[in-house]
N, C-alpha and C positions, 0 to 999 in steps of 0.2 A: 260645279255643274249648273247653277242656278244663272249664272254669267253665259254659259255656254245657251242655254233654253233663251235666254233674251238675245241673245243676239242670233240664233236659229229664226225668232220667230220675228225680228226686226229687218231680219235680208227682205229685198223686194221681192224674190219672188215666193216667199212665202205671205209675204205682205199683200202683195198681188192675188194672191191665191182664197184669201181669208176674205179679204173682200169682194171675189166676184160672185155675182149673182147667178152664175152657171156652174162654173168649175167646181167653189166649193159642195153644194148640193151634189153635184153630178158626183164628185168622187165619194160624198157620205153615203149615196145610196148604192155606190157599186159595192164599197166596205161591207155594207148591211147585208145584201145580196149572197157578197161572195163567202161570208160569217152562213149563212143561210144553205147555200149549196156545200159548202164544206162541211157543214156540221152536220148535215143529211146526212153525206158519206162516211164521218165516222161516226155517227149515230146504229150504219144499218150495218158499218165493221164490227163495231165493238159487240152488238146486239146478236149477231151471227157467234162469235167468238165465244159469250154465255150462253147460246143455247137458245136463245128468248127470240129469235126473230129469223127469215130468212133459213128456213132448215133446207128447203129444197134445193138451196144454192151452195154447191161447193165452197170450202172454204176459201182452198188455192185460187180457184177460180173468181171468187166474189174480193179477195186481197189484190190479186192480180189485175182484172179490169178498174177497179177504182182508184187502185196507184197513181195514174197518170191524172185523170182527173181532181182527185185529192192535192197535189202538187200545185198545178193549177190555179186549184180555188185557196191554198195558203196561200202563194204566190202573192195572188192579189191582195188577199188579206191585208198582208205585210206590207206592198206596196202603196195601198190606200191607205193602212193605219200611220205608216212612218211622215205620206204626205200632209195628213189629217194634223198628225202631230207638231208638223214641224207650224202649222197655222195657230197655233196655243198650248206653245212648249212649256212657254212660262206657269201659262194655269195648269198645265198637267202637270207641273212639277210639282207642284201644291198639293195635286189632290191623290188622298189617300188608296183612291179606287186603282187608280192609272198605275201606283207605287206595286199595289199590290198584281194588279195585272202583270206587270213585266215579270215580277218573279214568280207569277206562274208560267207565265211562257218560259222564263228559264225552268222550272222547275219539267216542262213539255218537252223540251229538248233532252235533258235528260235521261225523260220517259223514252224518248223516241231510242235515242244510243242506245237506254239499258236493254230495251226488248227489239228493236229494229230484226238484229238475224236470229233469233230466238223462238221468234211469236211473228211480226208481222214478213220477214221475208221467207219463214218457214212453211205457208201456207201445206205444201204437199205433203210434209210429215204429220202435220197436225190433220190432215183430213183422213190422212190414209192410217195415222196412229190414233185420231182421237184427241179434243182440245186436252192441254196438259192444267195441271195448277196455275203453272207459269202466266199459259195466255190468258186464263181465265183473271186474275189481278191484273195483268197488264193490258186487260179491256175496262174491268171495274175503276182501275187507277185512272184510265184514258178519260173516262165518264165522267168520273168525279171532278178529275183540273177542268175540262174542258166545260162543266156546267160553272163553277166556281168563275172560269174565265170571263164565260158571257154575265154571267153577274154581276164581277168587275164590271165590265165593256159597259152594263146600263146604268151603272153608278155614274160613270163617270158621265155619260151625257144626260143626265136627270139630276144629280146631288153636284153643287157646287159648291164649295169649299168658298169660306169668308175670306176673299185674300185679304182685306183691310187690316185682319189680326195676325197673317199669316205673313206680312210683306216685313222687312226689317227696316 
């Protein structure tokens, strides 16, 4: 894996990329941005789904409109974090924040499969029956990775790991 992270971030056009004075900036802050609009949206999901935010808005209705947008702002997420990555694979590979981010996002995917038709595609049963146990955890759990995530995400761009001890 560590062979693969060096020579990811040795191609020119991540080389390219790490060095310019527009592109890299330009795409850190749309990452930041789109971490920011997306985390809105399932900030005022998950909040609706407890009880604790947003009562006036239908459930179905407030799962429904945000869907699209939510996608969206992963979308980008991804596309900027994977570019990001590929600019210092190698130090990510290192560092313990980055390690533990991915398997949160795996562990998000998960979340998503386990509750997807249950809780977030079932909006019209849960509004017309009432949130269940179910979606109440699989908003609490949502909350949880998803703070955990950006934790991660600030580690990694504030806490740099010693590669000098870490290199072999």
């Amino acid at each position: 894996m560590l062979s693969f992270c060096q020579w990811l971030q040795a191609t020119s056009f991540f080389t390219e990329l790490r060095s310019s004075g527009i592109l890299y900036p330009t795409i850190l802050s749309l990452h930041m941005v789109a971490i920011a609009f997306f985390g809105c949206m399932i900030l005022a999901t998950n909040l609706r789904l407890l009880g604790a935010g947003l009562k006036s808005y239908p459930i179905d209705d407030l799962l429904d409109r945000l869907r699209g947008p939510k996608q969206f702002g992963f979308a980008m997420i991804v596309v900027c974090g994977v570019l990001l990555f590929g600019t210092k694979a190698e130090e990510y590979y290192y560092n313990v924040f980055f390690r533990t981010k991915v398997i949160l996002l795996l562990l998000m995917l998960l979340h998503g499969a386990l509750f997807r038709a249950s809780v977030y595609r079932n909006g019209a049963a849960l509004q017309a029956n009432g949130v269940t146990g179910q979606a109440k955890l699989a908003a609490s759990l949502s909350l949880v990775l998803w703070i955990a995530l950006a934790v991660c995400g600030r580690g990694i761009g504030y806490i740099e790991p010693n590669l000098f001890k870490l290199h072999a």
